[in-house]
C-alpha positions in Angstrom: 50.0 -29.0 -127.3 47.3 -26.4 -126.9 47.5 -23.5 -129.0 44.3 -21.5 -127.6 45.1 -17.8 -126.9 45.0 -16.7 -123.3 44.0 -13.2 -122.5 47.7 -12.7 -121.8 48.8 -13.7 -125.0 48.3 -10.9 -126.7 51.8 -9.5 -128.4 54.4 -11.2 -130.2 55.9 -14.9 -131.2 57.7 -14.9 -128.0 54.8 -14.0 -125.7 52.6 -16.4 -127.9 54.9 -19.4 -127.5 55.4 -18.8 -123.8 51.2 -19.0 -123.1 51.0 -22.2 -124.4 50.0 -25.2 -122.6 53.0 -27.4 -121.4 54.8 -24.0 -122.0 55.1 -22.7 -117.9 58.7 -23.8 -117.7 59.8 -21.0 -120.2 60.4 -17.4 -119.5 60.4 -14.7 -122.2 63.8 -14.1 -123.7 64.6 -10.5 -124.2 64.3 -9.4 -128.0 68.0 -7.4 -126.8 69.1 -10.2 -125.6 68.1 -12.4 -128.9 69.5 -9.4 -131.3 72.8 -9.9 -130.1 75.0 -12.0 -132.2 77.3 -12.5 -129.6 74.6 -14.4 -127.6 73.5 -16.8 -130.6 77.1 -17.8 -131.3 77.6 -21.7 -132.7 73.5 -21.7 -133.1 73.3 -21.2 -136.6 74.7 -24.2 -138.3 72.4 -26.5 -136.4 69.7 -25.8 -138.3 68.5 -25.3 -141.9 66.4 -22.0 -142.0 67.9 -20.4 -139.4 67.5 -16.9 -140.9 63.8 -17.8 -141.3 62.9 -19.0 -138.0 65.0 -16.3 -136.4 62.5 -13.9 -137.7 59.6 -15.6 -137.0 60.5 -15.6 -133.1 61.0 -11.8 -133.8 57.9 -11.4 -135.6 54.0 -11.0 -134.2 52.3 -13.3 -132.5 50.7 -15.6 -135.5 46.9 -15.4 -136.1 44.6 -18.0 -136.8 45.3 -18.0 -140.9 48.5 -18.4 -140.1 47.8 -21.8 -138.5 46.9 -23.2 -141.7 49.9 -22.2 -144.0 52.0 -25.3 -144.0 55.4 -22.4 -144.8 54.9 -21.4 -141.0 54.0 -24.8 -139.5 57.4 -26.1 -141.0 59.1 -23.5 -139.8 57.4 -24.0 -136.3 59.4 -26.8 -134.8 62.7 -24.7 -136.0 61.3 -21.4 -134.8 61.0 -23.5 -131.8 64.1 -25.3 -131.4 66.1 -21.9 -132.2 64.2 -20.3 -129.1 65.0 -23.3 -127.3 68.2 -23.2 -127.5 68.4 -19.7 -127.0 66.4 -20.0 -123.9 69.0 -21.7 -122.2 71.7 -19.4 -122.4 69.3 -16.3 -121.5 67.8 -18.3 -118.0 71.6 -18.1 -116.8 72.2 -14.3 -117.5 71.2 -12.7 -114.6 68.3 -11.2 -116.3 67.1 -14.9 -117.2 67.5 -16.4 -113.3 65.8 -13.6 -111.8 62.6 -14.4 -113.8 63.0 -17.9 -113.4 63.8 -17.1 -109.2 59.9 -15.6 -109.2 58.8 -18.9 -111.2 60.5 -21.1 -108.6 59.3 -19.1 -105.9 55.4 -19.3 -107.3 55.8 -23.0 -107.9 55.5 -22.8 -111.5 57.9 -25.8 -112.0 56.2 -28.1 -109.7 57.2 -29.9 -106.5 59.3 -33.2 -105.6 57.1 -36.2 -105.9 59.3 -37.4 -103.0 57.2 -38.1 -100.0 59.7 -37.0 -97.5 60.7 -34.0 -99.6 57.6 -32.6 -98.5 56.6 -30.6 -101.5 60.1 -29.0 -102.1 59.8 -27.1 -105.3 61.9 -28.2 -108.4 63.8 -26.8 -110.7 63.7 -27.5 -114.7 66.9 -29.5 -116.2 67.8 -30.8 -119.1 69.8 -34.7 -119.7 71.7 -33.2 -122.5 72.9 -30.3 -124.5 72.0 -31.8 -127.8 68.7 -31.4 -129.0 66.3 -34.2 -129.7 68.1 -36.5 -126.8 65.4 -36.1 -123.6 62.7 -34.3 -122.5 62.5 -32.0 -119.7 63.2 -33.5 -116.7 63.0 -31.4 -112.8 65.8 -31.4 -110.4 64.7 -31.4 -106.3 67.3 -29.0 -104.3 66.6 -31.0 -101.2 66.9 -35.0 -102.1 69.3 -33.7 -105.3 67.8 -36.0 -107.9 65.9 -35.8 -111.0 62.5 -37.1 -111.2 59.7 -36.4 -114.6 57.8 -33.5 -114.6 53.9 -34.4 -113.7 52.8 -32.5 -116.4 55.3 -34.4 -118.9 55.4 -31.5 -121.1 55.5 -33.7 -124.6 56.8 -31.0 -126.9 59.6 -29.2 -124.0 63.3 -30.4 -125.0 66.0 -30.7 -122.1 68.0 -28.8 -124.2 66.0 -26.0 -123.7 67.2 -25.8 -120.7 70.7 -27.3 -120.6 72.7 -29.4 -118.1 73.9 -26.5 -115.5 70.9 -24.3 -114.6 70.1 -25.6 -111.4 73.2 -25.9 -110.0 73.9 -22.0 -111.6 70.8 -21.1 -110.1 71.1 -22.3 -106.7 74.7 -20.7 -106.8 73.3 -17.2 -107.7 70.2 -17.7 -104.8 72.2 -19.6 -101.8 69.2 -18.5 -99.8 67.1 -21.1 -101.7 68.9 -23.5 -100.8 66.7 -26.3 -98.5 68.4 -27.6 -95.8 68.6 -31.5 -96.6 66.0 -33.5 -95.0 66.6 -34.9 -91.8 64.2 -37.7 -91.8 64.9 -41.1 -93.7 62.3 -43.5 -94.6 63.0 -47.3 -92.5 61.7 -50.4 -94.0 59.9 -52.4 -91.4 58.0 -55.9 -91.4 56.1 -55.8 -88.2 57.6 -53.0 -87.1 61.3 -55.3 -87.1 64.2 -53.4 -89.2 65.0 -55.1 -92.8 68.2 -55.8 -93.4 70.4 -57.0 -96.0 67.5 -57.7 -98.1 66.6 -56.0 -101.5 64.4 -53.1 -100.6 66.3 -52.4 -97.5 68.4 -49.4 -96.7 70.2 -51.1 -94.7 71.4 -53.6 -97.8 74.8 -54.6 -98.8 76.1 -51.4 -100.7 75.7 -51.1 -104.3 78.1 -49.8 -106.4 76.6 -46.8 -108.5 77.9 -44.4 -111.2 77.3 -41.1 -111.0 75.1 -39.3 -113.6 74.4 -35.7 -114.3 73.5 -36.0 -118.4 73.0 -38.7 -121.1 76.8 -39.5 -122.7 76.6 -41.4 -125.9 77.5 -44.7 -123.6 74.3 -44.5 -121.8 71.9 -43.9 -124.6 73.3 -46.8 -126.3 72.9 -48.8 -123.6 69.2 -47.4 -122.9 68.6 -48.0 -126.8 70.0 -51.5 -126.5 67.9 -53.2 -123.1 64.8 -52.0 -124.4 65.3 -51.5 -128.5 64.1 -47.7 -128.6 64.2 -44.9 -125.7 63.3 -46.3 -122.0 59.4 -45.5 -121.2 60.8 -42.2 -119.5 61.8 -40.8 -122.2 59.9 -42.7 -125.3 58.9 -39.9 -126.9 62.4 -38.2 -127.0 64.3 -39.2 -130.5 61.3 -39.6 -132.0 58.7 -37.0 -130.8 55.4 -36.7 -132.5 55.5 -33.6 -134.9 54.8 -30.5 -133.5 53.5 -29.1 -136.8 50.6 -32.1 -135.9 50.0 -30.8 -133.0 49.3 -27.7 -133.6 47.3 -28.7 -136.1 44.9 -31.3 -134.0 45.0 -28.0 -131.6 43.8 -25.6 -133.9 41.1 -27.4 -135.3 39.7 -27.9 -131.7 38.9 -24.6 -131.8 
């Protein structure tokens, strides 16, 4: 993670954090918003200085000495965390998915990898509530599956975002909605049809579960087939320390 200051960056924690590098999926949570008890509710016993990193997301933007003092690089990745969380309640307030709408519109999130979605822009979503459990992943409105960011975003929790938002989101903007594509990819050999072989379309039917986040089931079954977190997510339950990072960042400059 980069932790050079943009010319925009000027201002507090929260407009700090947001200019980061790997940082574009976040929008800047309203200090009202963030004030309100009502709105933090359940977030406190989740972590252990909550009262400390709450006030560090409400305080100004650190400065370069601060960088150094391993008090606030401990209270980082909680600072962090807390925001995290906090995030994804504010991006489905209506306040939260209208800044969100103009980063979808700009593109800020990306676009499907998905040859025949042709470019369709994402939206962010998280694998699981829980924190720690899966990295940021993007959801395509028009082929309606997940894929990995191409900027992986090392440091950006899927719980940051949550589960629901792109199906709230795409509730609360129908007009965004694509139409679904109307052109299907046909394996040929020699321009002949495949079929019933692996790889075909037009192969026997597979039975498939559906998915929409990581139950305890399937993380113990991703654990099991490959002893840790599958390549996807490998950095997930046991992501590098962001106090290191901003570290290696700082001294770079």
């Amino acid at each position: 993670m980069n932790i050079e200051r943009s010319e925009d960056s000027e201002g507090g924690w929260i407009q700090w954090f947001c200019s980061l590098e790997d940082h574009q999926f976040f929008c800047e949570v309203d200090e009202e918003y963030i004030k309100d008890s009502f709105n933090l509710y359940g977030l406190k016993p989740k972590f252990f200085h909550y009262d400390e990193a709450y006030e560090m997301i409400l305080n100004e933007a650190p400065e370069e000495e601060d960088l150094e003092d391993e008090h606030f690089l401990e209270l980082y990745q909680e600072a962090t965390d807390l925001y995290g969380l906090i995030h994804a309640r504010f991006i489905l307030s209506p306040k939260g998915l209208a800044l969100m709408r103009d980063k979808f519109l700009l593109g800020k999130f990306g676009t499907c990898p998905r040859v025949l979605c042709e470019r369709q822009n994402v939206l962010p979503v998280g694998m699981s509530e829980e924190l720690r459990t899966s990295r940021v992943k993007v959801f395509c409105p028009r082929c309606e599956d997940i894929y990995i960011p191409k900027k992986k975003c090392p440091d950006v929790d899927g719980a940051y975002f949550g589960c629901s938002f792109p199906q709230m989101f795409l509730q609360s903007y129908t007009d965004l909605y694509p139409p679904p594509s109307t052109t299907a990819y046909v394996p040929r050999v020699f321009g002949f049809k495949v079929f019933k072989h692996k790889g075909s379309r037009f192969a026997e039917p597979v039975g498939r579960s559906e998915i929409t986040f990581y139950d305890d089931n399937h993380l113990k079954k991703i654990k099991s087939s490959s002893g840790a977190m599958n390549k996807e997510d490998e950095e997930d339950g046991d992501r590098r320390n962001q106090r290191d990072r901003v570290k290696e960042s700082n001294a770079k400059e």
